[in-house]
C-alpha distance (Angstrom), angle and dihedral (degrees) to the residues before:
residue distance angle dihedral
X1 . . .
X2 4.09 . .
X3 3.98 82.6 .
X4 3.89 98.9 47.1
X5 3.94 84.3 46.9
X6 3.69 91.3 54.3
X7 3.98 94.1 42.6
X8 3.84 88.3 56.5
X9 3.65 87.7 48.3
X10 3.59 91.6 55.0
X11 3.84 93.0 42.6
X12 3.89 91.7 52.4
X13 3.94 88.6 49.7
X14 3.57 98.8 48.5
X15 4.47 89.8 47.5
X16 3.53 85.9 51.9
X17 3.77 88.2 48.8
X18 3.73 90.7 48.5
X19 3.75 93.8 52.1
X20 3.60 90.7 58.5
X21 3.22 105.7 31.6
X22 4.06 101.4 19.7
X23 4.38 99.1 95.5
X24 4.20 84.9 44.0
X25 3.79 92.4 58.3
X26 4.24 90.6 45.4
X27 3.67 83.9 49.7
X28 3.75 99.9 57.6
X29 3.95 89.3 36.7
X30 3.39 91.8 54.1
X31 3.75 93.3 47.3
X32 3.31 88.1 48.5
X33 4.17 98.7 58.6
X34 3.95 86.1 39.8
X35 3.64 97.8 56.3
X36 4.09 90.6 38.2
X37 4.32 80.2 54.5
X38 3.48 87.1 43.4
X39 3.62 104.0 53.6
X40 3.74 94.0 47.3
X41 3.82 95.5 46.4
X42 3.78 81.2 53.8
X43 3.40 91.4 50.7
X44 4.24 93.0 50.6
X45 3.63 82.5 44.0
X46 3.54 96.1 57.8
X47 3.82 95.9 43.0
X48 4.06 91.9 52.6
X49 4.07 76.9 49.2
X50 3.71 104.1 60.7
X51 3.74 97.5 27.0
X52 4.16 85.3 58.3
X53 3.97 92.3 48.9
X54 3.48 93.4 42.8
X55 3.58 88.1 55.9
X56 3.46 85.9 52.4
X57 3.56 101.9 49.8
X58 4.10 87.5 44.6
X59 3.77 84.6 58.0
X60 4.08 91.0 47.8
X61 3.40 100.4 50.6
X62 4.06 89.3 48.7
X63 3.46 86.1 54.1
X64 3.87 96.1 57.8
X65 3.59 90.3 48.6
X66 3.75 89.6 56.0
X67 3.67 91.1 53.8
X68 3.90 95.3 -112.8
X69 4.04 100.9 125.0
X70 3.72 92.4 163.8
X71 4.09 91.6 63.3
X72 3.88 86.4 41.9
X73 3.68 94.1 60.8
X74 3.73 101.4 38.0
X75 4.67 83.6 55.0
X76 3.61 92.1 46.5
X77 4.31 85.5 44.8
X78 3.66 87.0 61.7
X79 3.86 91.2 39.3
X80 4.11 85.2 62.2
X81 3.58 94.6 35.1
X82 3.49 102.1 47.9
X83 3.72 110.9 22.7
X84 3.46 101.8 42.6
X85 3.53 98.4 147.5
X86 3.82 95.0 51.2
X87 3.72 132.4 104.2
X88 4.17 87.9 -114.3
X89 3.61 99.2 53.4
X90 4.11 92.3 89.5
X91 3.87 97.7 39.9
X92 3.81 78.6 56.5
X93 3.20 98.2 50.4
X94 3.62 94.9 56.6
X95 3.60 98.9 42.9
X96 3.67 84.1 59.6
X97 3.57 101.6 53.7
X98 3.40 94.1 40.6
X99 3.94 83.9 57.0
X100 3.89 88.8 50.7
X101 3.62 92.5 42.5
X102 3.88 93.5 55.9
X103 4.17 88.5 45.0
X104 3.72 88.2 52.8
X105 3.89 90.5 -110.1
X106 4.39 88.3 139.8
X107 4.02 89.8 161.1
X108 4.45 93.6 52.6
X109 4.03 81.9 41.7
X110 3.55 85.7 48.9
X111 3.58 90.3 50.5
X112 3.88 99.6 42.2
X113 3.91 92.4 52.5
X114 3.85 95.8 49.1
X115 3.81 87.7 50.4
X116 4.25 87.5 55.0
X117 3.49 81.8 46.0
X118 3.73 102.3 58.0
X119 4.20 87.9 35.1
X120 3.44 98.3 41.7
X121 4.15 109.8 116.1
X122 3.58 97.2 -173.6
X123 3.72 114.9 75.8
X124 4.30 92.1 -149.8
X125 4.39 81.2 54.3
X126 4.04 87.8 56.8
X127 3.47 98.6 41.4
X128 4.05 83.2 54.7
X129 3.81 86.1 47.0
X130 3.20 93.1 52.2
X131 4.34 92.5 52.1
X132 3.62 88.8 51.7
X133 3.84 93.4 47.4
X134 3.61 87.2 45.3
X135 4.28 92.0 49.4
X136 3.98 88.1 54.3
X137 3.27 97.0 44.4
X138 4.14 88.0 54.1
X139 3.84 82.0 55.1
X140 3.49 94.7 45.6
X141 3.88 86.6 53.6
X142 3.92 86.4 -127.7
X143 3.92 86.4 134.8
X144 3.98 89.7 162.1
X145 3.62 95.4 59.8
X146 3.76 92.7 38.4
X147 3.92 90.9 53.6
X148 4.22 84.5 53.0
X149 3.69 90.7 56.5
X150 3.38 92.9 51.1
X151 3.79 109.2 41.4
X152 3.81 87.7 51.7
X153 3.80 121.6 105.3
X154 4.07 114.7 -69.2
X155 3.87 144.6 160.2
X156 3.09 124.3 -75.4
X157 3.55 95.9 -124.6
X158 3.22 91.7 55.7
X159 4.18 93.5 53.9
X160 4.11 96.1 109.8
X161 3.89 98.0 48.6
X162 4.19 82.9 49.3
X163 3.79 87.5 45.0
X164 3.77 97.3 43.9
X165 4.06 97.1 46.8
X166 3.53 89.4 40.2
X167 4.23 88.5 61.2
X168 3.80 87.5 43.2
X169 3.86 92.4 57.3
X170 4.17 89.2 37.5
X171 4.16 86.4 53.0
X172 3.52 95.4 42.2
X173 3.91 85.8 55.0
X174 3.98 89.1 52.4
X175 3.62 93.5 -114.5
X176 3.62 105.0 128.8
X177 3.39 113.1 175.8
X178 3.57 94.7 50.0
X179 4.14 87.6 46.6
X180 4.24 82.8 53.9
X181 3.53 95.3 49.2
X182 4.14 94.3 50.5
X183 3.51 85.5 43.2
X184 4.00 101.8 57.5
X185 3.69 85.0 38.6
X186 3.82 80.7 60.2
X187 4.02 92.9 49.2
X188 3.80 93.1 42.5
X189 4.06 90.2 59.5
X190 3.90 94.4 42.9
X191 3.88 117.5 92.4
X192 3.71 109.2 -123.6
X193 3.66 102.1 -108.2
X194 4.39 90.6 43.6
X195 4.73 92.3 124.4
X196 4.42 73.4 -141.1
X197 3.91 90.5 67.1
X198 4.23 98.4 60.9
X199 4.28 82.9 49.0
X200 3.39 90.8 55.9
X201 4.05 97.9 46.5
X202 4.19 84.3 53.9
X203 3.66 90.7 53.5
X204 3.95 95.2 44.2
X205 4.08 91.4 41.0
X206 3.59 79.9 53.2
X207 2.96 107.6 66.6
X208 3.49 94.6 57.3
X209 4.32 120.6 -150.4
């Protein structure tokens, strides 16, 4: 009978428990199964994602092999536009400016390298973003912007391509001693047998001084 009392007790505890407690606890569960449903429709949603823009890209890069540019672009458009978020969207991006920069088109190329820029993951990938941003805005003649690009935080690895584009955009400018400086900073970070090293010696003997 001492048991049965205590088993009531219990039961009365735990329903007054439940009444305070009770929606809280059907809350949290609930959350629970919606964000385990949510993750893995993510996850479904994600795969349908990269498998469509890697069709996409598949069919853009068969399209530049067959000489058709103009289809190329307008896939790897919809790449950017539309898949975003997926692991295609920068590869796109640069095999459309490099289309536009080949056609002339410096302001789309302009365009197409800031967005891999801003959606590159890798830091190595922006710091080549930022090169080829850099190179068309040296063709552009925008030498301020291109000189922002440039004297911005990099790899190290990537020091002598900074240094060298940085002497272009200096020389192109007319100043000269600043464009020989950049460019035997540039020498002194290639390895001697690097093919970039004699280019840059013909552009610093160049300039003369």
């Amino acid at each position: 009978m001492a048991l049965d009392l205590e088993e009531q007790e219990q039961l009365d505890e735990f329903k007054e428990w439940w009444k305070k407690n009770g929606k809280w606890v059907i809350v949290v569960a609930l959350a629970f199964v919606l964000g385990a449903g949510g993750w893995r429709g993510w996850q479904i949603w994600s795969t349908k994602q990269s498998a469509a823009a890697a069709e996409l890209y598949f069919s853009a890069t068969k399209a530049v092999q067959m000489g058709d540019a103009k289809t190329a672009k307008e896939l790897a458009g919809k790449i950017m536009e539309d898949y975003s978020r997926s692991g295609y969207a920068v590869p796109a991006s640069w095999l459309a400016a490099r289309i536009s920069f080949e056609s002339g088109d410096l302001k789309s190329a302009q365009a197409q390298y800031q967005y891999a820029l801003d959606h590159a993951r890798d830091d190595g990938l922006k710091d080549l973003a930022r090169l080829r941003l850099a190179s068309v805005m040296l063709d552009q003649k925008d030498y301020a912007g291109a000189m922002k690009l440039l004297d911005g935080k990099h790899e190290a690895a990537f020091a002598a391509l900074f240094a060298n584009l940085k002497g272009d955009v200096l020389a192109a400018q007319g100043k000269g001693a600043e464009a020989r400086a950049a460019y035997q900073q540039a020498i002194d970070a290639l390895d001697a047998k690097d093919p970039l090293k004699s280019v840059v010696e013909i552009k610093l003997a160049g300039l003369g001084g």
